[in-house]
py3Dmol code that shows the C-alpha trace and the ligand (Angstrom):
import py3Dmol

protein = """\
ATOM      1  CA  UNK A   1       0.000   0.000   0.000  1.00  0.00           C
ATOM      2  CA  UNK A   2       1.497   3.652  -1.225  1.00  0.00           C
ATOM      3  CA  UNK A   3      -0.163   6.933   0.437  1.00  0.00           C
ATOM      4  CA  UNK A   4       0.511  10.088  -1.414  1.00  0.00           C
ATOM      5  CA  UNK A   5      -0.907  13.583  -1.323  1.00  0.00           C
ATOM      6  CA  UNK A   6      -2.224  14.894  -4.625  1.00  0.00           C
ATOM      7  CA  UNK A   7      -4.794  17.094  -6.371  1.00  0.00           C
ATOM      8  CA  UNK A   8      -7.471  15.803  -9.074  1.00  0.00           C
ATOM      9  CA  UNK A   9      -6.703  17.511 -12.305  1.00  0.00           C
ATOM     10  CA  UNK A  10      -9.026  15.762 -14.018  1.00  0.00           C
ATOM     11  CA  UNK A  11     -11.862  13.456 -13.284  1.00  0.00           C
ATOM     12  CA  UNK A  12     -13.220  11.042 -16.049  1.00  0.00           C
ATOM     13  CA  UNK A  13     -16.117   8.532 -15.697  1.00  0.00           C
ATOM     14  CA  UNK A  14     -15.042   5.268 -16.281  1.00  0.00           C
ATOM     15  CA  UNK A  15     -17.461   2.113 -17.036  1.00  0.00           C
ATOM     16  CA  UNK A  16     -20.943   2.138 -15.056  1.00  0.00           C
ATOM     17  CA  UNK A  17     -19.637   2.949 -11.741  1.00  0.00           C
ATOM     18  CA  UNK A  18     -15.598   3.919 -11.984  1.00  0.00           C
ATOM     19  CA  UNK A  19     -13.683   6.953 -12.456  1.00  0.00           C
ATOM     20  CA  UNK A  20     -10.226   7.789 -13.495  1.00  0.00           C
ATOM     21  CA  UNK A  21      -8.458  10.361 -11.962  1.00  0.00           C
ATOM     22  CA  UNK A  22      -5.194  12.334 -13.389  1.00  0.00           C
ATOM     23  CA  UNK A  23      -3.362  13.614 -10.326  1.00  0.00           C
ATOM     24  CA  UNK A  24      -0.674  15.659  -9.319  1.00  0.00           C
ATOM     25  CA  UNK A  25       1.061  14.207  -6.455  1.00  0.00           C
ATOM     26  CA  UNK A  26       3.565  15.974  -3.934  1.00  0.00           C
ATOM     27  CA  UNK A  27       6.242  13.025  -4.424  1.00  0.00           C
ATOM     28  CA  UNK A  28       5.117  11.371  -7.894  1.00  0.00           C
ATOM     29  CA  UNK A  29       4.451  13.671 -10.112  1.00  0.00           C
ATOM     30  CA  UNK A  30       1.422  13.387 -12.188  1.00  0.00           C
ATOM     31  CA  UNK A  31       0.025  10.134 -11.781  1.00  0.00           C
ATOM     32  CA  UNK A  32      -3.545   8.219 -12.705  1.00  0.00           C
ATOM     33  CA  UNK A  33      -5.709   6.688 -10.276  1.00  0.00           C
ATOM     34  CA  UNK A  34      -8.680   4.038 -11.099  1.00  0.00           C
ATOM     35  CA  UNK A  35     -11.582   4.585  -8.567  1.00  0.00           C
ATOM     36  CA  UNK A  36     -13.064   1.553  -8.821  1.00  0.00           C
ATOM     37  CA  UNK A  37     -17.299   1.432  -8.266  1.00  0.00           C
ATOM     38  CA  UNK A  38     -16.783   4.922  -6.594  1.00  0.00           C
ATOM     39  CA  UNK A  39     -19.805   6.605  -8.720  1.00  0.00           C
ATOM     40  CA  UNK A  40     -21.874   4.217  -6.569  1.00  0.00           C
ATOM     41  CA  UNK A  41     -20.382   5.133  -3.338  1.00  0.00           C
ATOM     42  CA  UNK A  42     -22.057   7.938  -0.994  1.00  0.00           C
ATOM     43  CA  UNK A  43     -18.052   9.052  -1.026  1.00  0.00           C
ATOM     44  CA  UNK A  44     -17.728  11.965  -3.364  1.00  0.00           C
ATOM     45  CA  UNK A  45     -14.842  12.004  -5.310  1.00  0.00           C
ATOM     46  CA  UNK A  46     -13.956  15.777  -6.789  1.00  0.00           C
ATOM     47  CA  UNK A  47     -11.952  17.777  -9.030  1.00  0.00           C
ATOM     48  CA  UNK A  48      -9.519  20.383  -7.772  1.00  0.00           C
ATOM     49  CA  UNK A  49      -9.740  19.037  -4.325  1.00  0.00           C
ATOM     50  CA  UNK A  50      -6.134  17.645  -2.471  1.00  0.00           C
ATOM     51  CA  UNK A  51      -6.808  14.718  -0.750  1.00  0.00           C
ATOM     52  CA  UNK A  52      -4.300  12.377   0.948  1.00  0.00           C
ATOM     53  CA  UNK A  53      -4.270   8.862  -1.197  1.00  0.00           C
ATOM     54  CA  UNK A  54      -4.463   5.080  -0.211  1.00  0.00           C
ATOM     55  CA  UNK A  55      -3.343   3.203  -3.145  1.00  0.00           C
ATOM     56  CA  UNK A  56      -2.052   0.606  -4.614  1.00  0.00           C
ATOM     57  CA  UNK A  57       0.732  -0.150  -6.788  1.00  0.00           C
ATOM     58  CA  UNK A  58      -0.933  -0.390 -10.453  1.00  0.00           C
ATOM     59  CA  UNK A  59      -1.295  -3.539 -12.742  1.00  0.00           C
ATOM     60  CA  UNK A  60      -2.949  -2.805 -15.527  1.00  0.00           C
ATOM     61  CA  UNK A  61      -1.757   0.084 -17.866  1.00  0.00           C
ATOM     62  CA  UNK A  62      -0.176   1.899 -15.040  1.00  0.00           C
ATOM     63  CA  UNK A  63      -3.132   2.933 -13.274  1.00  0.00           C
ATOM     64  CA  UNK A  64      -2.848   3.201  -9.344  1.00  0.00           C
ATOM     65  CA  UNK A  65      -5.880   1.561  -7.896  1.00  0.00           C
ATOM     66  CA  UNK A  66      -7.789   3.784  -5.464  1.00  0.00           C
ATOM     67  CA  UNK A  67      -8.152   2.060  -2.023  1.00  0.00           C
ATOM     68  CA  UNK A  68      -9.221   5.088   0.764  1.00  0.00           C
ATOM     69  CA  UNK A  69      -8.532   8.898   0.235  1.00  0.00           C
ATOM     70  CA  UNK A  70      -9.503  11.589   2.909  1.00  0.00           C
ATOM     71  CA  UNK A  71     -10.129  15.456   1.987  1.00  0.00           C
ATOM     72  CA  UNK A  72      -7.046  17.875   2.837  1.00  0.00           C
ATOM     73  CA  UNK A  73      -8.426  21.167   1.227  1.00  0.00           C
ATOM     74  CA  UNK A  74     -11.010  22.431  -1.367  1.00  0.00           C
ATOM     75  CA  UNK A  75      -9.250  24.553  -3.868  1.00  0.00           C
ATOM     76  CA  UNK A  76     -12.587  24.412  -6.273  1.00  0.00           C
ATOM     77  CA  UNK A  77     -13.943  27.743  -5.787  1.00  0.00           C
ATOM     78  CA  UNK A  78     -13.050  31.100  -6.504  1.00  0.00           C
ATOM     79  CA  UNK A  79     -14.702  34.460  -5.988  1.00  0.00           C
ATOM     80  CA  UNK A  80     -15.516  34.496 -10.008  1.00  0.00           C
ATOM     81  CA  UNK A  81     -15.487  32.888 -13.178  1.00  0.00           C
ATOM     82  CA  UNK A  82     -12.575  34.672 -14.248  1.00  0.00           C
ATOM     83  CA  UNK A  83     -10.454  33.517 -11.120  1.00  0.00           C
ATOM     84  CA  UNK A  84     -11.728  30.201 -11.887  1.00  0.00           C
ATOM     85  CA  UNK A  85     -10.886  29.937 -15.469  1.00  0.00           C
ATOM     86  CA  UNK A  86      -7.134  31.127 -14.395  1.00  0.00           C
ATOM     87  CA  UNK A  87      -6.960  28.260 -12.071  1.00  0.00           C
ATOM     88  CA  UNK A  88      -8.082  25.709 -14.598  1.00  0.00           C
ATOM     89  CA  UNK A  89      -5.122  27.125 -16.586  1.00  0.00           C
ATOM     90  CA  UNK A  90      -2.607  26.616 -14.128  1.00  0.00           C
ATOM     91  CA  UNK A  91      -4.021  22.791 -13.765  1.00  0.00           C
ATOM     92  CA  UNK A  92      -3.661  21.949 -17.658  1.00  0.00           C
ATOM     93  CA  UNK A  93      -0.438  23.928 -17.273  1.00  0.00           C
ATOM     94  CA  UNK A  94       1.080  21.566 -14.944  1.00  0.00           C
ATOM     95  CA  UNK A  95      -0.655  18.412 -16.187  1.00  0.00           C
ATOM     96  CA  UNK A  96       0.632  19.226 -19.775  1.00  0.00           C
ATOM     97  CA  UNK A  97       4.453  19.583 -18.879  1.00  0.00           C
ATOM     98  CA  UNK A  98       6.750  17.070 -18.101  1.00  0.00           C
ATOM     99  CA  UNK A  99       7.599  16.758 -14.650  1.00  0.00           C
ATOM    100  CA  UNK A 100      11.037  15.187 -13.067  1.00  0.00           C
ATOM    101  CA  UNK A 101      10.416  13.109 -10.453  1.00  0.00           C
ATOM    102  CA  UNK A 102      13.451  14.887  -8.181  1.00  0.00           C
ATOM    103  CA  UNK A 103      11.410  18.086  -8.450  1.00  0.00           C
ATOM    104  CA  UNK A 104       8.046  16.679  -7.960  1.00  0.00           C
ATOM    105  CA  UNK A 105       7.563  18.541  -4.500  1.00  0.00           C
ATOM    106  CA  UNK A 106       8.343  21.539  -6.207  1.00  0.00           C
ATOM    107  CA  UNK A 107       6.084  21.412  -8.907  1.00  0.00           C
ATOM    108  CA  UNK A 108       3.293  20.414  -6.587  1.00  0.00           C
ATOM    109  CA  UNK A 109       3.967  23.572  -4.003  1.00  0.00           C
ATOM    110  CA  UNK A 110       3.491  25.825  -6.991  1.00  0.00           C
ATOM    111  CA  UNK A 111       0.607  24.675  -8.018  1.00  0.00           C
ATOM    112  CA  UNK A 112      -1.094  23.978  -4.468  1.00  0.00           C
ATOM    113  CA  UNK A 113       0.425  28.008  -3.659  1.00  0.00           C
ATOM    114  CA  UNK A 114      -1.021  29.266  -7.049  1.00  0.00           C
ATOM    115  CA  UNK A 115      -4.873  27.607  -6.455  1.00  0.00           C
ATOM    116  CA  UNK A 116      -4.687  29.488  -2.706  1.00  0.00           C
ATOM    117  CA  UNK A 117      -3.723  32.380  -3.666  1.00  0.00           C
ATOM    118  CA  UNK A 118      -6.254  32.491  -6.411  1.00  0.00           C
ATOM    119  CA  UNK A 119      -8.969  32.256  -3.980  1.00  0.00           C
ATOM    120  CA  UNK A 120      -8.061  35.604  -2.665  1.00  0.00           C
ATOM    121  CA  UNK A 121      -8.210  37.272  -6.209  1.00  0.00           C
ATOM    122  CA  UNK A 122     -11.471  38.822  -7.623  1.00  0.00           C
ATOM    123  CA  UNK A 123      -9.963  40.768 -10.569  1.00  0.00           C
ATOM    124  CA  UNK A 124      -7.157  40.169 -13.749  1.00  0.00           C
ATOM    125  CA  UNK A 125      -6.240  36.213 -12.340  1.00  0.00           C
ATOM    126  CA  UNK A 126      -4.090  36.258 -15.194  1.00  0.00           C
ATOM    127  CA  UNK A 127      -1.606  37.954 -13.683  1.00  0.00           C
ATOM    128  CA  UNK A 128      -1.194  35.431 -11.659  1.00  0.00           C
ATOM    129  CA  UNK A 129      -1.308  32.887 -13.877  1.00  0.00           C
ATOM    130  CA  UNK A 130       1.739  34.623 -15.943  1.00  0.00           C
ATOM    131  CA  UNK A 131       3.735  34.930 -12.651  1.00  0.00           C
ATOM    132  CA  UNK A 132       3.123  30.953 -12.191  1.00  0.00           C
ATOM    133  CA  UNK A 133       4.461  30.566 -16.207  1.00  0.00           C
ATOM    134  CA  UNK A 134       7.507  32.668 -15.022  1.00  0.00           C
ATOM    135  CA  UNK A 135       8.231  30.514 -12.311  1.00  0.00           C
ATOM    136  CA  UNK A 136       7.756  27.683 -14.086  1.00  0.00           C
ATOM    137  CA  UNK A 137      10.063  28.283 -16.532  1.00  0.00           C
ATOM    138  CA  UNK A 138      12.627  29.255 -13.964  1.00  0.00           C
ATOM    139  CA  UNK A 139      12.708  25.682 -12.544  1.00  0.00           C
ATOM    140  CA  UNK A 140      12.113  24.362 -15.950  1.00  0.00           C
ATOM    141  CA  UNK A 141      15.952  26.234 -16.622  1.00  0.00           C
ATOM    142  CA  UNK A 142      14.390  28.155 -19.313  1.00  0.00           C
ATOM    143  CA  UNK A 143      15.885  31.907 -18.085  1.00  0.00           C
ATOM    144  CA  UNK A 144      13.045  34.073 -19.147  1.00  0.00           C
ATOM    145  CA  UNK A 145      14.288  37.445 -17.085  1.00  0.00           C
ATOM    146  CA  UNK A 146      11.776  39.776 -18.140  1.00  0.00           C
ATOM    147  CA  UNK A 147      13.378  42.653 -17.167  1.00  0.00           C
ATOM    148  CA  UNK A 148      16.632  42.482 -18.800  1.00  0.00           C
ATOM    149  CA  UNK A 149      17.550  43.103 -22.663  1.00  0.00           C
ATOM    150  CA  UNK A 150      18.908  40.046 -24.127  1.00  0.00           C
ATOM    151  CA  UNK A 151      20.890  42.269 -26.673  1.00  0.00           C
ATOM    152  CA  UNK A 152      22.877  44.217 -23.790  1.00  0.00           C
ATOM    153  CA  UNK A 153      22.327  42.495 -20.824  1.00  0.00           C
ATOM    154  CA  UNK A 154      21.128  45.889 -19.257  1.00  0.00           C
ATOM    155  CA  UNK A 155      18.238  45.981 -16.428  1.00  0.00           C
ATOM    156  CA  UNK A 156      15.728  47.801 -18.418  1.00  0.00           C
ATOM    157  CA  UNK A 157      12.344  47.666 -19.367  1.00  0.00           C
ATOM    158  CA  UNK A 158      12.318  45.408 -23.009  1.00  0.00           C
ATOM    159  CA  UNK A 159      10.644  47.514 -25.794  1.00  0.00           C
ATOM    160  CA  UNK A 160      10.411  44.817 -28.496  1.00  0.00           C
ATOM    161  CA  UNK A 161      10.514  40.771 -28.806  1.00  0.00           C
ATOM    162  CA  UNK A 162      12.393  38.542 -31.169  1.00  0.00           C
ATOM    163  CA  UNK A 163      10.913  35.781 -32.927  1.00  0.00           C
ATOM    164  CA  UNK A 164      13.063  33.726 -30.711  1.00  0.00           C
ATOM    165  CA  UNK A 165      11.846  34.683 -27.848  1.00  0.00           C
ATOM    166  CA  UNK A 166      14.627  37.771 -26.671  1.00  0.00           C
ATOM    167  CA  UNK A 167      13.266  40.405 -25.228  1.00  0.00           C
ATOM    168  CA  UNK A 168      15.541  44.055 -25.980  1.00  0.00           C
ATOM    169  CA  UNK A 169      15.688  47.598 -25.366  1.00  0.00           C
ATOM    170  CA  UNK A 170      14.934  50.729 -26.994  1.00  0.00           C
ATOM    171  CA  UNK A 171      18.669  51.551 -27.533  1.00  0.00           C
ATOM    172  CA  UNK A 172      19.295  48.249 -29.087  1.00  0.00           C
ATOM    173  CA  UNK A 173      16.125  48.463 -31.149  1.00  0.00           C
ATOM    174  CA  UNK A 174      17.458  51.850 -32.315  1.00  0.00           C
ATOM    175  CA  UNK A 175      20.926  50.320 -33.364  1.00  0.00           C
ATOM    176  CA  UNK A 176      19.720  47.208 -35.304  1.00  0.00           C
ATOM    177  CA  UNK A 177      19.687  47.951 -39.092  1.00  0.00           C
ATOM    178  CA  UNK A 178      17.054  45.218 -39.745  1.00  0.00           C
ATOM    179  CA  UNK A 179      13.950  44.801 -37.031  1.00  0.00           C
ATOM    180  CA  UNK A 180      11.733  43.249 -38.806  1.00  0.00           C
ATOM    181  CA  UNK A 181      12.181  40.335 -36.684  1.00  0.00           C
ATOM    182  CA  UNK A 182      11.471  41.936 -33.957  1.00  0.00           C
ATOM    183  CA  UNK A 183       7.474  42.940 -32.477  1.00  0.00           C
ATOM    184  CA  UNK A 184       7.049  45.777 -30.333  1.00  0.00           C
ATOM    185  CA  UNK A 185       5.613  45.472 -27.464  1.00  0.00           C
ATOM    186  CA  UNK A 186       2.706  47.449 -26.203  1.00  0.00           C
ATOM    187  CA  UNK A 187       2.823  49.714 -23.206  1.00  0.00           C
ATOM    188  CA  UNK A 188       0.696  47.136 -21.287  1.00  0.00           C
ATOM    189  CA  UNK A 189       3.126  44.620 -22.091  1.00  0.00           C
ATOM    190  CA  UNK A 190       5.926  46.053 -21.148  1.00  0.00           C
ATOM    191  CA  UNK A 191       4.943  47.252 -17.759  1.00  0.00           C
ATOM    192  CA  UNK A 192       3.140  43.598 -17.046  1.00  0.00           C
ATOM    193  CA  UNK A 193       6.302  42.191 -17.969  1.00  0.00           C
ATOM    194  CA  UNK A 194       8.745  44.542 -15.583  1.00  0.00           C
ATOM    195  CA  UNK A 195       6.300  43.897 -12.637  1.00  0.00           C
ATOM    196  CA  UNK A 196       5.522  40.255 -12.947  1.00  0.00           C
ATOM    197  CA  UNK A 197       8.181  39.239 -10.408  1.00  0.00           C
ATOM    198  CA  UNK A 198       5.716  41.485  -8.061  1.00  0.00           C
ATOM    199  CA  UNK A 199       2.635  41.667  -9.954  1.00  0.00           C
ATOM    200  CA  UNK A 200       0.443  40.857  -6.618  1.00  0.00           C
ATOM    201  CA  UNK A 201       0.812  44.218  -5.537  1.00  0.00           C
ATOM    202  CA  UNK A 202      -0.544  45.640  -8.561  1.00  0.00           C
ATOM    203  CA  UNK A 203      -3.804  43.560  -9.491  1.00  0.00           C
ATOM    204  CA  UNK A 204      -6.172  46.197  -9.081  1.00  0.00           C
ATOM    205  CA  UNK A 205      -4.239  48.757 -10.960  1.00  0.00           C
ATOM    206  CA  UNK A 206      -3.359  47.215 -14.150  1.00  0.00           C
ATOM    207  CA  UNK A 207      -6.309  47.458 -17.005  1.00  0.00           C
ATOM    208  CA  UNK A 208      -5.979  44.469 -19.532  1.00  0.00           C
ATOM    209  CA  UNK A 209      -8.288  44.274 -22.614  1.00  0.00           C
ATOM    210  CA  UNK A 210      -8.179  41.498 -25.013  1.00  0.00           C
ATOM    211  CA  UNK A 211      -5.569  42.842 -27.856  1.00  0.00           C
ATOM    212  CA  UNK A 212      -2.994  42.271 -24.654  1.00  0.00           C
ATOM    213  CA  UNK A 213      -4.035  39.589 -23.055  1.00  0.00           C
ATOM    214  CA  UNK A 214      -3.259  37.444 -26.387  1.00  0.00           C
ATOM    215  CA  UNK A 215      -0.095  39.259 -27.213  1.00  0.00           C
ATOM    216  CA  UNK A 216       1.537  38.439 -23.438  1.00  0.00           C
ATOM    217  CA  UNK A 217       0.027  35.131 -24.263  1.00  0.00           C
ATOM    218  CA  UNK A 218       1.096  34.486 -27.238  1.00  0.00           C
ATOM    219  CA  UNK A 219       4.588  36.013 -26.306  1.00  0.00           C
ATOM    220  CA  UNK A 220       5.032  33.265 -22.919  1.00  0.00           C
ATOM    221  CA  UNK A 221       4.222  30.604 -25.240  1.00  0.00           C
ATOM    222  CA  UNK A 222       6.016  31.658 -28.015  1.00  0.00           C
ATOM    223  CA  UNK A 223       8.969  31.935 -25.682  1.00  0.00           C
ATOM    224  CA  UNK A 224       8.502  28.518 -24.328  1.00  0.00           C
ATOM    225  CA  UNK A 225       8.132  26.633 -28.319  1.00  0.00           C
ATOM    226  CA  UNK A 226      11.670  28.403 -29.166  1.00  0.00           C
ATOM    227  CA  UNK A 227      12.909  27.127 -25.923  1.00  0.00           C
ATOM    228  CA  UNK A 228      11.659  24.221 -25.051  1.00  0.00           C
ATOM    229  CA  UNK A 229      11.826  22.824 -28.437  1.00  0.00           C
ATOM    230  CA  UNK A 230       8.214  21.794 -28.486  1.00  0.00           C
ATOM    231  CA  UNK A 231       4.300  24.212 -28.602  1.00  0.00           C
ATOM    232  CA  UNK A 232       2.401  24.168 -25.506  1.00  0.00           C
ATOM    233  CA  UNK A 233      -1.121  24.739 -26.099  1.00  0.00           C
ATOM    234  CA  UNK A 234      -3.680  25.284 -23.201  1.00  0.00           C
ATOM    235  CA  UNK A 235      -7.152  24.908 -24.047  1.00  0.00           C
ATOM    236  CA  UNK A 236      -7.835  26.809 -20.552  1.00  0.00           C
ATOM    237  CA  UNK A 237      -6.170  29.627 -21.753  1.00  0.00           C
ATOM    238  CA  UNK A 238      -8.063  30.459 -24.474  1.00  0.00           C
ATOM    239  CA  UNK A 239     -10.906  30.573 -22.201  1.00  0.00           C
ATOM    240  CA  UNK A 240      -9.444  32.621 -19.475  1.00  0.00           C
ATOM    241  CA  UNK A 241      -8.763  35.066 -22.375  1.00  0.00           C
ATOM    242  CA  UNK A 242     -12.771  35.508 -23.030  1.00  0.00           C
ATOM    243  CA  UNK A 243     -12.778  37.301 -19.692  1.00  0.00           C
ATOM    244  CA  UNK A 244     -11.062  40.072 -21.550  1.00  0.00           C
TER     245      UNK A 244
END
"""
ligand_1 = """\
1
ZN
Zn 19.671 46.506 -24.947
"""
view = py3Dmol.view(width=600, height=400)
view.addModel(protein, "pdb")
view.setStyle({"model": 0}, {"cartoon": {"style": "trace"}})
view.addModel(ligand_1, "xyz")
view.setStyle({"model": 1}, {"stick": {}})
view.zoomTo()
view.show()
């Protein structure tokens, strides 16, 4: 028998009376439980709730088989939709990437940090959810510093952003003969970006509209695809983004 603490990312009805669940686990990673006849049971069974997990080892197509669990804390509501839709991104966010098993306590802390924090947030959750991306790509080793020009290495506020991904100044922007690789960035942009590190203190102040909500997204994930060598697309995301 194997106890582990995890959150249910995802919750899918399996047969007449079982359920899988995907799970993020503070010493496993992401793993997948089988609940076996637990649609039948008086014992709910619920997404976005941590619960500490009886298991056993799994047989059959590596599926952990669900023996007892017990509630630790509800992280499944928010104080709006919009809060809500930010947390569901951070959940596909961490089920989607690939998680070493050495940093699986890590991983886990984020996420269980980002959902309780989020339930103190009525307005622009996707600040958060940005800061989370940052941090993720920190202890993914990607160094995403988003307040230094890649060009000059000076502590500045970036103006415009490569098609790779490298974020530089107005003076280098000025010296380059050929930009047409490069985008500029919006005004929005550029102070969301200088202030992410802190951007907690600055939720109420910051007005987002839709044109830059989809260029910082598309500008995080673009960042990650030239980096990480593969796209990351979140469903969630695109959702979140209706808020704005
Ligand atoms: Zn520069």
């Amino acid at each position: 028998m194997i106890k582990t603490t995890g959150i249910i990312t995802e919750l899918i009805p399996y047969s007449e009376s079982s359920y899988i669940a995907k799970v993020i686990t503070y010493d496993k990673a992401q793993i997948s439980i089988i609940a076996k006849g637990w649609r039948k049971k008086n014992e709910p069974i619920l997404r976005f709730f941590e619960y500490d997990f009886c298991l056993s080892e799994p047989k059959e197509e590596g599926l952990y088989i669900l023996k007892e669990l017990c509630v630790i804390k509800d992280f499944s509501s928010y104080p709006n939709s919009s809060t809500w839709a930010a947390a569901e991104a951070g959940m596909e966010l961490i089920n989607k990437i690939i998680i070493p098993l050495s940093e699986a306590k890590d991983y886990y802390t984020l996420l269980r940090e980002y959902l309780g924090y989020l339930q103190k947030v009525s307005k622009n959750g996707i600040l958060i959810f940005w800061r989370m991306l940052l941090r993720i790509f920190k202890m993914m080793g990607i160094n995403f510093d988003p307040e230094l020009c890649d060009r000059c290495q000076c502590l500045t506020s970036p103006v415009a952003m490569g098609h790779n991904g490298d974020l530089i100044c107005q003076n280098c922007l000025q010296e380059m003969f050929d930009t047409h690789e490069y985008r500029t960035l919006s005004s929005t942009a550029q102070r969301v970006l200088t202030l992410l590190p802190q951007i907690g203190n600055y939720l109420e102040t910051i007005k987002l509209d839709r044109a830059v909500t989809e260029e910082l997204n598309n500008l995080f994930l673009d960042y990650y695809s030239s980096h990480n060598k593969q796209t990351l697309k979140l469903k969630s995301l695109s959702v979140l983004s209706q808020f704005y």
